[in-house]
Backbone as CSV, one residue per row, in Angstrom:
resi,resn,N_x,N_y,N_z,CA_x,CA_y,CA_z,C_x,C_y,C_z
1,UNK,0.827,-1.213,0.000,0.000,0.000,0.000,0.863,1.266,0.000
2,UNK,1.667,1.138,0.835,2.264,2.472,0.969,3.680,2.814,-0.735
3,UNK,3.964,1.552,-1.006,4.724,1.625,-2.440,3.680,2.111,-3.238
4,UNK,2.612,1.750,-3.190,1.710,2.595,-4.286,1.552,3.681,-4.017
5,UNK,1.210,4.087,-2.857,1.072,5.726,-2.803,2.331,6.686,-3.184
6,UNK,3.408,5.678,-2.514,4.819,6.617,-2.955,4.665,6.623,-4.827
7,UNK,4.040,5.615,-5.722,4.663,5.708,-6.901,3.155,6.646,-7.658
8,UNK,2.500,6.753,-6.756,1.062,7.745,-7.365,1.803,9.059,-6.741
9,UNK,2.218,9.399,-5.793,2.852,10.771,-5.598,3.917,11.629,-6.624
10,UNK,4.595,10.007,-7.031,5.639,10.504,-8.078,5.330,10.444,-9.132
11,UNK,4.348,9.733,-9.471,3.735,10.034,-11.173,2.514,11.743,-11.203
12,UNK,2.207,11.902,-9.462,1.491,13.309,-9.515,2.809,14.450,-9.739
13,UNK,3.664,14.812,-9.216,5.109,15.537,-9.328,5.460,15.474,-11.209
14,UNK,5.779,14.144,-11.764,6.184,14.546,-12.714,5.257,14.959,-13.923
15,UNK,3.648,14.256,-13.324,2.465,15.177,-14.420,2.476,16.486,-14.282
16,UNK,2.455,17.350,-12.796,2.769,18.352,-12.853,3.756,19.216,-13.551
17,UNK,4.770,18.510,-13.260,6.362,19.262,-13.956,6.031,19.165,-15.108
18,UNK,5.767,18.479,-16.493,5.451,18.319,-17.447,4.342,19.225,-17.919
19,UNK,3.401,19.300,-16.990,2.136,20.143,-17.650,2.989,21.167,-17.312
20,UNK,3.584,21.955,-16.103,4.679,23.523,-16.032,5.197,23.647,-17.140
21,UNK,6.282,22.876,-17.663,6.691,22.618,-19.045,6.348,23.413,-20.025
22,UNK,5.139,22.586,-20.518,4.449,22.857,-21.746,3.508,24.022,-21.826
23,UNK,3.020,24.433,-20.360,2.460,25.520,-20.319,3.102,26.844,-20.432
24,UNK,4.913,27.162,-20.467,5.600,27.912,-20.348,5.882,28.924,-21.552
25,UNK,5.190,30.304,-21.446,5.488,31.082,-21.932,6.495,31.988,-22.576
26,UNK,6.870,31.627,-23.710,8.281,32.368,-24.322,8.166,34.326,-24.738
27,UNK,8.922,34.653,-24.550,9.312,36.161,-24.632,8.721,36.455,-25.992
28,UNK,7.989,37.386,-26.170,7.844,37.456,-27.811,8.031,38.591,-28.463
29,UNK,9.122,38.557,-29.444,9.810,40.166,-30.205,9.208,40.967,-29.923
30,UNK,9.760,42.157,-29.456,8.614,43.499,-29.636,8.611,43.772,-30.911
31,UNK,9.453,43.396,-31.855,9.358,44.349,-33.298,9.924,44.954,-33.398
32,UNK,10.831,45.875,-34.471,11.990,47.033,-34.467,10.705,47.685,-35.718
33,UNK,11.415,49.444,-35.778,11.435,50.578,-36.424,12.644,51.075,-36.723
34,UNK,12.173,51.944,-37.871,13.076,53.183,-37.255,12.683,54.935,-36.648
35,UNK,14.006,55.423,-36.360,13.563,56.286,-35.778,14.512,57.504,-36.195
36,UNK,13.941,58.646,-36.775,14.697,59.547,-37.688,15.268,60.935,-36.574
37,UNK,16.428,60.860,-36.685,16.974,62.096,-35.934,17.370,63.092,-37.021
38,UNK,16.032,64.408,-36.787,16.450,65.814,-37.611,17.454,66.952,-37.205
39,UNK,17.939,67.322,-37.397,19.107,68.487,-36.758,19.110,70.046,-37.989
40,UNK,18.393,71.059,-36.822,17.677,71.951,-37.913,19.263,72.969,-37.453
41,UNK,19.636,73.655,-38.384,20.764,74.695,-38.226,20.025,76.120,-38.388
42,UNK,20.395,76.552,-37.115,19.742,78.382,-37.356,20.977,79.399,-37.945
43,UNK,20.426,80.596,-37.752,21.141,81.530,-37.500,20.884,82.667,-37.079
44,UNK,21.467,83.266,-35.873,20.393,84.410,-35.131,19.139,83.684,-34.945
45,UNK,19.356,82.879,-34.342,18.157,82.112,-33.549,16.871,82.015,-34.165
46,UNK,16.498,82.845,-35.080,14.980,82.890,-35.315,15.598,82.117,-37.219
47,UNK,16.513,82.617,-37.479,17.020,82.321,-39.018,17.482,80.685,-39.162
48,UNK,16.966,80.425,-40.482,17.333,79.149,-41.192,19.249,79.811,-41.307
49,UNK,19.428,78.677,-41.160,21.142,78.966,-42.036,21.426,78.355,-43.373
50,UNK,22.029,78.803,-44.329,22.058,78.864,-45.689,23.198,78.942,-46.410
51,UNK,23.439,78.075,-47.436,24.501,77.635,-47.851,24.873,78.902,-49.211
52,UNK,25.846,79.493,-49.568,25.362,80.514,-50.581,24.937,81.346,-51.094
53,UNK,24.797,81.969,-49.668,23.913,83.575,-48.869,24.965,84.305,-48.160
54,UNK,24.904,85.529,-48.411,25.506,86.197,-47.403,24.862,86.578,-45.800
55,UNK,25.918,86.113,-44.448,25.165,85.737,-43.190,26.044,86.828,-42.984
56,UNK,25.710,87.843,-41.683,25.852,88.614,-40.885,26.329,87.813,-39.596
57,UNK,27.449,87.454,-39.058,27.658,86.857,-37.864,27.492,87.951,-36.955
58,UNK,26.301,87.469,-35.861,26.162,88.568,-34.964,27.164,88.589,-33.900
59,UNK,27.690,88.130,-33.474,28.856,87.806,-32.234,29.997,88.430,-33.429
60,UNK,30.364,88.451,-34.168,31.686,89.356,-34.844,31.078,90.099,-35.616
61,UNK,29.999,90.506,-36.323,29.636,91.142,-37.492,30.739,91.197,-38.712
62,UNK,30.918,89.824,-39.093,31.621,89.544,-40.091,30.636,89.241,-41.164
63,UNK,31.003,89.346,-42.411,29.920,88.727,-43.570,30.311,87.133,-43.794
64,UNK,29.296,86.311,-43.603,30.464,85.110,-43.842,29.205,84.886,-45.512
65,UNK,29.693,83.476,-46.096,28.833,83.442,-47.099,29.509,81.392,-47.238
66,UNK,28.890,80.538,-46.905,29.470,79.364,-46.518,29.163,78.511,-48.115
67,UNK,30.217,77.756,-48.626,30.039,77.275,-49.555,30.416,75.457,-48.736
68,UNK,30.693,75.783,-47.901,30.702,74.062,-47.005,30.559,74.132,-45.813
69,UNK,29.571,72.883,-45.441,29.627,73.120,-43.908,29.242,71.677,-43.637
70,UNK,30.008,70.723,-43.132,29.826,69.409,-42.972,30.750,68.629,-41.739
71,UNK,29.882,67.605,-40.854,30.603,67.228,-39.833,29.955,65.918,-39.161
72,UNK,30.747,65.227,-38.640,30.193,63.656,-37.973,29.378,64.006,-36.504
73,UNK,28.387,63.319,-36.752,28.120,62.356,-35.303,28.075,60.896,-35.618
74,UNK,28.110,60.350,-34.192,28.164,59.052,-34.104,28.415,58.662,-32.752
75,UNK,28.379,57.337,-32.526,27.851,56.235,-31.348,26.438,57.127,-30.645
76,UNK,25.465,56.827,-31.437,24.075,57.218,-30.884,23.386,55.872,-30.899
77,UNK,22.750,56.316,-29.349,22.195,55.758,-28.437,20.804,55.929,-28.086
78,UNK,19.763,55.500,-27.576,18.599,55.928,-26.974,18.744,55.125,-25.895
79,UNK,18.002,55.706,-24.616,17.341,55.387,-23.455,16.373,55.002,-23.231
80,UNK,16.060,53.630,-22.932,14.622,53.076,-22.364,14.352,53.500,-21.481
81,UNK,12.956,53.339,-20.966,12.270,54.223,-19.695,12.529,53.270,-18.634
82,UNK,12.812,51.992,-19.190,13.585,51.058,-18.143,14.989,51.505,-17.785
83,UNK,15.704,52.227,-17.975,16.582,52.797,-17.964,17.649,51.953,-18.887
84,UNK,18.146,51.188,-19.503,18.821,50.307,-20.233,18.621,51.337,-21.631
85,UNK,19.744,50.549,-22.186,19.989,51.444,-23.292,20.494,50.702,-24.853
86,UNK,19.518,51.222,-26.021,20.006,50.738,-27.015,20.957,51.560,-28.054
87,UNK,22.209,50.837,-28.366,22.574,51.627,-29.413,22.313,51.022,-30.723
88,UNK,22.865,52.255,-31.439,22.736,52.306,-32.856,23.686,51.418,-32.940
89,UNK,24.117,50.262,-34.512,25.142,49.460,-34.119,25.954,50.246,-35.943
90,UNK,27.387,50.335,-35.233,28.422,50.940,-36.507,27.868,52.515,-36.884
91,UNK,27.949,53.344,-36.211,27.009,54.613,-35.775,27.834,55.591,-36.305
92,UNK,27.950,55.906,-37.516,29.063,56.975,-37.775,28.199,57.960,-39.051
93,UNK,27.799,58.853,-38.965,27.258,59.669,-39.870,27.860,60.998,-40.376
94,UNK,28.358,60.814,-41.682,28.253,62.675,-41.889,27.082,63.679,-42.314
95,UNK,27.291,64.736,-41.866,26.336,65.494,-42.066,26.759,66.454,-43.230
96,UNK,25.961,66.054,-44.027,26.539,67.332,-45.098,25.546,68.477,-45.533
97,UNK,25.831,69.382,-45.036,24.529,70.250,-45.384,24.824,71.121,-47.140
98,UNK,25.365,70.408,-47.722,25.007,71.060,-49.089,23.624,69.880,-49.668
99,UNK,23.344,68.902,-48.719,22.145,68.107,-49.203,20.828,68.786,-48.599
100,UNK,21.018,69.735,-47.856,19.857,70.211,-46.865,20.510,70.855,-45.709
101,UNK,19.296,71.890,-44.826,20.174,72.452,-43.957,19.103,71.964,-42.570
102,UNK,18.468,70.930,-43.211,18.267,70.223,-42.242,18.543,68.390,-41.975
103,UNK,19.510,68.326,-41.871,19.976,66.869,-42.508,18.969,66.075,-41.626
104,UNK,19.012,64.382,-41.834,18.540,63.397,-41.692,19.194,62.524,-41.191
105,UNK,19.091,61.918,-40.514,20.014,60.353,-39.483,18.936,59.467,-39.335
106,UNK,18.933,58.078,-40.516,17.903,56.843,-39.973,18.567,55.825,-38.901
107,UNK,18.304,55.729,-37.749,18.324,55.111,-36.790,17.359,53.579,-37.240
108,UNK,18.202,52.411,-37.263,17.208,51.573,-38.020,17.769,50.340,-36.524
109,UNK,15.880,49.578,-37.150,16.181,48.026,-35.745,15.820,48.550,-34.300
110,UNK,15.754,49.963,-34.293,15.147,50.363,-33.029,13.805,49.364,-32.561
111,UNK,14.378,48.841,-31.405,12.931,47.876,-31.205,11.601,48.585,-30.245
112,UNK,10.585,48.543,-30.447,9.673,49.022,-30.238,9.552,49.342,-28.378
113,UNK,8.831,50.377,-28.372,9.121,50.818,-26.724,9.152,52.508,-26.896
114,UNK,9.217,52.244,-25.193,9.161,54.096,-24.949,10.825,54.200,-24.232
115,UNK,11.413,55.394,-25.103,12.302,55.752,-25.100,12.358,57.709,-24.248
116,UNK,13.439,57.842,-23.229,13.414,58.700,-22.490,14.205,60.061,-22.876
117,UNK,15.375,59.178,-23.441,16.640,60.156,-24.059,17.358,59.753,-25.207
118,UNK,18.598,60.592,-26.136,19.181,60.486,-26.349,20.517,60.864,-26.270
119,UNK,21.380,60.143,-26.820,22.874,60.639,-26.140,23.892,59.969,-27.903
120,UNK,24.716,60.725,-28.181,25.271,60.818,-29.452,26.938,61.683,-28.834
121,UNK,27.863,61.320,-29.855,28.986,62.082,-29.942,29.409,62.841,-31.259
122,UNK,29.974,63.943,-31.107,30.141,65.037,-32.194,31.870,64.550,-32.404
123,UNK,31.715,64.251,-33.853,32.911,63.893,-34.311,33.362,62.274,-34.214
124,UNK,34.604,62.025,-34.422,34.668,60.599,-34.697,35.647,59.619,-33.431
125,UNK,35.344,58.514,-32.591,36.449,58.301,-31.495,37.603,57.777,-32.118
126,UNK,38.434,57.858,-31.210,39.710,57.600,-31.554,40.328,56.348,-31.731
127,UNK,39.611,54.862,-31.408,39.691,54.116,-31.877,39.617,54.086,-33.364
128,UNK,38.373,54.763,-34.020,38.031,54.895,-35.893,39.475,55.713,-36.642
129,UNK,39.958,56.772,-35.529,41.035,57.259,-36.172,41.906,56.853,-36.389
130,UNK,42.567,56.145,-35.767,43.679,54.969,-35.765,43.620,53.901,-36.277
131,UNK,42.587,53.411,-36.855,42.231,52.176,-37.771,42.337,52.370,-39.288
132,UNK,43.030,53.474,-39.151,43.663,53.284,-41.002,42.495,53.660,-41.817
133,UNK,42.893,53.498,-43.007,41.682,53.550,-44.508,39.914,52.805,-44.035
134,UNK,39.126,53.310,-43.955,37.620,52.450,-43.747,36.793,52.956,-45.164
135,UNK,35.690,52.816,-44.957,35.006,52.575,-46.137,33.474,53.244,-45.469
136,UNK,32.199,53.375,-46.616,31.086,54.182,-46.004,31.542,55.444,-45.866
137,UNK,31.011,55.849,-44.156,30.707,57.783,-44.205,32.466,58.103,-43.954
138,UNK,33.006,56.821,-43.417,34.398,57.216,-42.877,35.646,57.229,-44.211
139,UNK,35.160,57.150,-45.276,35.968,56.814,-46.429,36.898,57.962,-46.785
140,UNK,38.175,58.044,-46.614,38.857,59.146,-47.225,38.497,59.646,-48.426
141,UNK,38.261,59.210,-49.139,37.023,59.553,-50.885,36.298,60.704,-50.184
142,UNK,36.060,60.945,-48.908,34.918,62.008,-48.983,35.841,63.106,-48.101
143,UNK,36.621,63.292,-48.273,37.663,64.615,-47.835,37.199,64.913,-46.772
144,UNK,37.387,63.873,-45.388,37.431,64.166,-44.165,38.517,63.622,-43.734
145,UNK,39.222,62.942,-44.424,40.632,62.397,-43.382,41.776,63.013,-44.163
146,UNK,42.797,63.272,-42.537,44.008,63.872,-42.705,44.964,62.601,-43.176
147,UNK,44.968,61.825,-42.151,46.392,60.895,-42.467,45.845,59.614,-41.048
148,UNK,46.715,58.696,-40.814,46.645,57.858,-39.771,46.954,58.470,-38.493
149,UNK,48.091,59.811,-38.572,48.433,60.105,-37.541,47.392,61.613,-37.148
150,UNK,47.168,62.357,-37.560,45.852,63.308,-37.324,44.729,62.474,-37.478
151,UNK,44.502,62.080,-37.809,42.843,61.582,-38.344,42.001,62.175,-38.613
152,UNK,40.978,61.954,-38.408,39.723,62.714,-39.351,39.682,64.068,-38.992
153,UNK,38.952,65.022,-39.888,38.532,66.503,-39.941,36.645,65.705,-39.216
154,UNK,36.676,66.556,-37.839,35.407,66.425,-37.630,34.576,67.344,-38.153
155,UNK,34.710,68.501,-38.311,33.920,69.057,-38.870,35.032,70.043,-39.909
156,UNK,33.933,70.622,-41.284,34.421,71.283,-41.872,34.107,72.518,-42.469
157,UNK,33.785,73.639,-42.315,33.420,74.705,-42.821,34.849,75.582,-43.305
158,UNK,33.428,75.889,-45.038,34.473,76.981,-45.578,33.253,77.543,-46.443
159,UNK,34.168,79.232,-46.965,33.662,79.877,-47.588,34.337,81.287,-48.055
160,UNK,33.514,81.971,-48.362,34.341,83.412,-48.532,33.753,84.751,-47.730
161,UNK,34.480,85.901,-47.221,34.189,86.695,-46.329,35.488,87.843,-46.786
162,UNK,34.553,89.449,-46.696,35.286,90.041,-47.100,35.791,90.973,-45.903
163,UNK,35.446,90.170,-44.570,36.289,90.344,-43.881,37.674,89.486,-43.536
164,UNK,38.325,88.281,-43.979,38.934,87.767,-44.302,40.052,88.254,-45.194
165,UNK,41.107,87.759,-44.196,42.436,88.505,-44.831,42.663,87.883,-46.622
166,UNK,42.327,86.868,-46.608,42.551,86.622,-48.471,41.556,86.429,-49.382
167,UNK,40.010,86.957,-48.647,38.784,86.881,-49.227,37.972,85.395,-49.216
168,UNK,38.586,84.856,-47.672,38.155,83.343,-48.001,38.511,82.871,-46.086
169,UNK,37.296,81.940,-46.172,37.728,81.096,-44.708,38.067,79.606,-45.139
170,UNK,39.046,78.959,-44.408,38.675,77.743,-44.058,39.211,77.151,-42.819
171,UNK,38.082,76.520,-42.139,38.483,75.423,-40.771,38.360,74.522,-40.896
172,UNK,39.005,73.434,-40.945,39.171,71.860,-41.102,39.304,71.659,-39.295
173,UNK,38.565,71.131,-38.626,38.734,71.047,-37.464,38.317,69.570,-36.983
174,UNK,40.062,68.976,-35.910,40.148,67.633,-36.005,40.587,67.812,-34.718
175,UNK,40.849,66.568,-33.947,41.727,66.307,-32.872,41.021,65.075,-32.593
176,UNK,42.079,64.414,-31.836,41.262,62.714,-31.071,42.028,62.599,-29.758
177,UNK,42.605,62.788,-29.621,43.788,62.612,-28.535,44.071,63.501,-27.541
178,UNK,44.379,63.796,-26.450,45.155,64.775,-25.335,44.368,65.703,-24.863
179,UNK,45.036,66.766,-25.069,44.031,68.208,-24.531,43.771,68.650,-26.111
180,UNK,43.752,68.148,-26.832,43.040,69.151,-28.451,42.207,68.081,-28.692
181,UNK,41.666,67.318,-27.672,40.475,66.109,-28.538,39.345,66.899,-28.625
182,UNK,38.922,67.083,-29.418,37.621,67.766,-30.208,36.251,67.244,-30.396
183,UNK,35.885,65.487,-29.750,34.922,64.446,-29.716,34.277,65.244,-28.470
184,UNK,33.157,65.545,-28.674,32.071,65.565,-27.306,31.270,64.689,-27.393
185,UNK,30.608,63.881,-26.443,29.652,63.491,-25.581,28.271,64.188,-25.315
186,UNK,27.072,64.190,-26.152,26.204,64.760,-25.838,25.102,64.163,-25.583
187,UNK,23.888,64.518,-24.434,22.889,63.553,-24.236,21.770,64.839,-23.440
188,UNK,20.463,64.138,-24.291,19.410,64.721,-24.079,17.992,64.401,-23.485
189,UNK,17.422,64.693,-22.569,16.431,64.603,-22.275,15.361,64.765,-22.760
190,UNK,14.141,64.225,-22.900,13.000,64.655,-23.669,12.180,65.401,-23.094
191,UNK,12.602,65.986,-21.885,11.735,66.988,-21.114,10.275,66.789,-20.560
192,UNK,10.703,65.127,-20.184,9.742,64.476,-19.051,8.540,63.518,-19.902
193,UNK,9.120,63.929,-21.779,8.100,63.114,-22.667,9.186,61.749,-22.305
194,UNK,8.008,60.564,-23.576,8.682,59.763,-23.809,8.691,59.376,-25.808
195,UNK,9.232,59.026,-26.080,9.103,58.193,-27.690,9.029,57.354,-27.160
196,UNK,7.438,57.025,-28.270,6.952,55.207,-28.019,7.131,54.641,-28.932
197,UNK,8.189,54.156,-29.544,8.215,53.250,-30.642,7.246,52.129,-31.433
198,UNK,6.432,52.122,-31.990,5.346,51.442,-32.058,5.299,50.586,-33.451
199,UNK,6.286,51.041,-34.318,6.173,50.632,-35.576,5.908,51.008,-36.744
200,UNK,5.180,52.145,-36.208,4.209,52.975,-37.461,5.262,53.903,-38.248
201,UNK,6.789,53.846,-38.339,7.781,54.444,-38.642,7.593,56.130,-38.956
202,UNK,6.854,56.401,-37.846,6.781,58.097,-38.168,7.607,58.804,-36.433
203,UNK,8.066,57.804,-35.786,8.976,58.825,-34.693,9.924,59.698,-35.050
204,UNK,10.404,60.807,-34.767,11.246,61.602,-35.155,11.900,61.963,-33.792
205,UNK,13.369,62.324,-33.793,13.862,63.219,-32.630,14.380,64.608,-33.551
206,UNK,13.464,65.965,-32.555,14.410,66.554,-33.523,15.625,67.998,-32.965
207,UNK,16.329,68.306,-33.456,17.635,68.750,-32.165,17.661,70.229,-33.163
208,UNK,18.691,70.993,-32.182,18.902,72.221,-33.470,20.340,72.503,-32.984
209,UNK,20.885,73.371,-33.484,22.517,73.821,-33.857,22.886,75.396,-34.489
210,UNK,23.873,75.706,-34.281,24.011,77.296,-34.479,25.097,77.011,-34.483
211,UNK,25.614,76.973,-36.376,27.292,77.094,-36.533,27.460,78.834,-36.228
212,UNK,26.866,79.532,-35.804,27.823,80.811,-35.649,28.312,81.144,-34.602
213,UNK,28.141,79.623,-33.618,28.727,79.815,-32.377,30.404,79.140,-32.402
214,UNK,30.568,79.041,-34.039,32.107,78.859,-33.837,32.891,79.634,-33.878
215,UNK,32.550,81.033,-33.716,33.290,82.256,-33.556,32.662,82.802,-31.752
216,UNK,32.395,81.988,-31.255,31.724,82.661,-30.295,32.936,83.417,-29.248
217,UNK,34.071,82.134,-29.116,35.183,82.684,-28.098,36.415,82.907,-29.642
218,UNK,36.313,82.590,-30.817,37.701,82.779,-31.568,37.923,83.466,-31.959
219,UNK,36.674,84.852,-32.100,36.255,85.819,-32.917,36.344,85.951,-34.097
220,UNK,36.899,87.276,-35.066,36.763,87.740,-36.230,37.617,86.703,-37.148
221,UNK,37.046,86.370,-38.488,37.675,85.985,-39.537,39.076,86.837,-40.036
222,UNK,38.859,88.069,-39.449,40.261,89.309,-39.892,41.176,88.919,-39.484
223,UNK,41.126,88.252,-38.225,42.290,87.720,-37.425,42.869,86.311,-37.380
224,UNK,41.958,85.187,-37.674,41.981,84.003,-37.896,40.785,83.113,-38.474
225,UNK,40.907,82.794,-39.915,40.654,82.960,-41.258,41.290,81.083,-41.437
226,UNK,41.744,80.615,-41.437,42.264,78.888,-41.657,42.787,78.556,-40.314
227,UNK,42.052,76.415,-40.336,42.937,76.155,-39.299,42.965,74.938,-40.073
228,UNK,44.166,74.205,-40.045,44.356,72.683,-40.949,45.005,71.639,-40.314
229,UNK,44.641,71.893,-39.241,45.298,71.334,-37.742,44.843,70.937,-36.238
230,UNK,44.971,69.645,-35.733,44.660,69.722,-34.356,45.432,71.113,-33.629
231,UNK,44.547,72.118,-32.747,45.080,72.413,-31.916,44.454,73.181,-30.736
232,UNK,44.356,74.175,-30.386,43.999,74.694,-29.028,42.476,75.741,-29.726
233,UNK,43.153,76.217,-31.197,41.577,76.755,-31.381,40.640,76.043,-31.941
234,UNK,41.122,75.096,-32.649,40.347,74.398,-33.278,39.414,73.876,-32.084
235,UNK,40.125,73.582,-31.036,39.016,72.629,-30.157,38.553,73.875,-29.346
236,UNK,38.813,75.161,-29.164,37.979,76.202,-28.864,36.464,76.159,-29.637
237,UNK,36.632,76.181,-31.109,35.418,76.632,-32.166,34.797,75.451,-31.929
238,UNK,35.369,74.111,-31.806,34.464,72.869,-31.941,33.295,73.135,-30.756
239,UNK,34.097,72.795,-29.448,33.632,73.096,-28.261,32.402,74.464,-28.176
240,UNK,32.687,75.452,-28.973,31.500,76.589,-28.893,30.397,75.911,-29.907
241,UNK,30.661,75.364,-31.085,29.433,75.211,-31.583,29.214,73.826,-31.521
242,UNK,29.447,72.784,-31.004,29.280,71.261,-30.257,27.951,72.343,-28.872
243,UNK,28.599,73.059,-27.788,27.798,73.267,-26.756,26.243,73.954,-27.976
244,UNK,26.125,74.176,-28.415,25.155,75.140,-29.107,23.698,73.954,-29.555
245,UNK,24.102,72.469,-29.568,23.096,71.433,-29.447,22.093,71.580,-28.764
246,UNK,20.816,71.567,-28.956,19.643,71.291,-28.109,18.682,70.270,-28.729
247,UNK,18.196,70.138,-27.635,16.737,69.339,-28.076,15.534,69.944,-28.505
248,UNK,14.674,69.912,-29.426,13.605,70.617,-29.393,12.453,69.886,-29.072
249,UNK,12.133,69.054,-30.033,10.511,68.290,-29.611,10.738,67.022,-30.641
250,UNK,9.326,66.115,-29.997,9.912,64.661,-30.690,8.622,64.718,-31.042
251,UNK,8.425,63.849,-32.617,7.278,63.646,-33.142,7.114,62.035,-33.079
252,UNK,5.617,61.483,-32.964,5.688,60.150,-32.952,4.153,59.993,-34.237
């Protein structure tokens, strides 16, 4: 009697375990999107900025008139409201604003969810610089790299100004290394919103920028007019118009 009850107890245990088993619920994809980061460029705050126009820099009252103005971000990231974080994967973008002066960044595979922040770096890290010849946005073909030992031009503006000692600007502005590293770290809050990723591929983040804050501490073009070099101003001008990033509003 009692062997039977022990072998009905153990055939109740392993019907159980078996029905747990099979009843067990697997995780199921949320689904990916994407998610488009806009970056609108002013000037004098209320002004579009414009490629091929003559601009009034209000901080020097120089005439500038920009026939280039192009520069990286990359390793962008978003924030779950879980606090965990997805990145973008191989995250290196140039921005070229002779395509628009409001460029475009597709963020793709973003998996579905509510997202709190973002966080991105201006310019390229120094691991990419030191890795020689690459290919894509990092391709020397597109006249952003110096050599193996400078590395990339993070950003690049040029043009002509007839305040300018030879009727012309140009800043090639680079650094990766020491006290002239020129890479910032930037990250934004959505100001208590969230992006809900849902699928319907219409989220947007969208940010703004003011290249005329690269004269903010270097001043007049009369005085310094080219830089083709890591060095102390270059990462002055980066640093003034890198801080000049904001967030504005997110569309979903």
């Amino acid at each position: 009697m009692k062997n039977n009850i022990k072998w009905g107890f153990a055939a109740l245990v392993l019907s159980l375990s078996f029905g747990c088993k099979k009843d067990k619920i697997e995780p199921t994809d949320p689904g990916t999107d994407t998610v488009t980061l806009k970056i609108e460029h002013t000037w004098q705050d209320s002004l579009e900025f414009a490629l091929n126009q003559n601009l009034i820099n209000p901080l020097t009252h120089d005439t500038l008139n920009f026939t280039t103005f192009k520069y990286y971000i990359s390793n962008i990231r978003l924030k779950k409201a879980d606090g965990s974080w997805w990145t973008q994967p191989n995250s290196y973008f140039l921005l070229d604003l002779t395509n628009g002066t409001t460029p475009s960044v597709e963020l793709t595979g973003v998996p579905n969810g509510e997202y709190t922040d973002i966080e991105y770096a201006l310019g390229v890290d120094s691991m990419r610089n030191v890795s020689g010849a690459q290919d894509g946005t990092l391709s020397p073909s597109l006249g952003m790299f110096w050599s193996w030992n400078s590395g990339y031009i993070m950003l690049k503006a040029e043009g002509t100004s007839p305040n300018a000692g030879m009727g012309s600007f140009t800043f090639h502005l680079g650094g990766f290394s020491g006290a002239n590293n020129i890479v910032m770290k930037k990250s934004h809050n959505f100001t208590g919103n969230s992006l809900s990723v849902a699928g319907n591929g219409h989220c947007q983040i969208h940010l703004s920028a003011a290249p005329e804050k690269l004269w903010e501490t270097a001043g007049s073009v009369s005085s310094n007019s080219m830089i083709h070099m890591p060095g102390a101003t270059a990462k002055t001008m980066a640093d003034d118009f890198y801080g000049s990033f904001a967030f504005e509003h997110i569309h979903e």
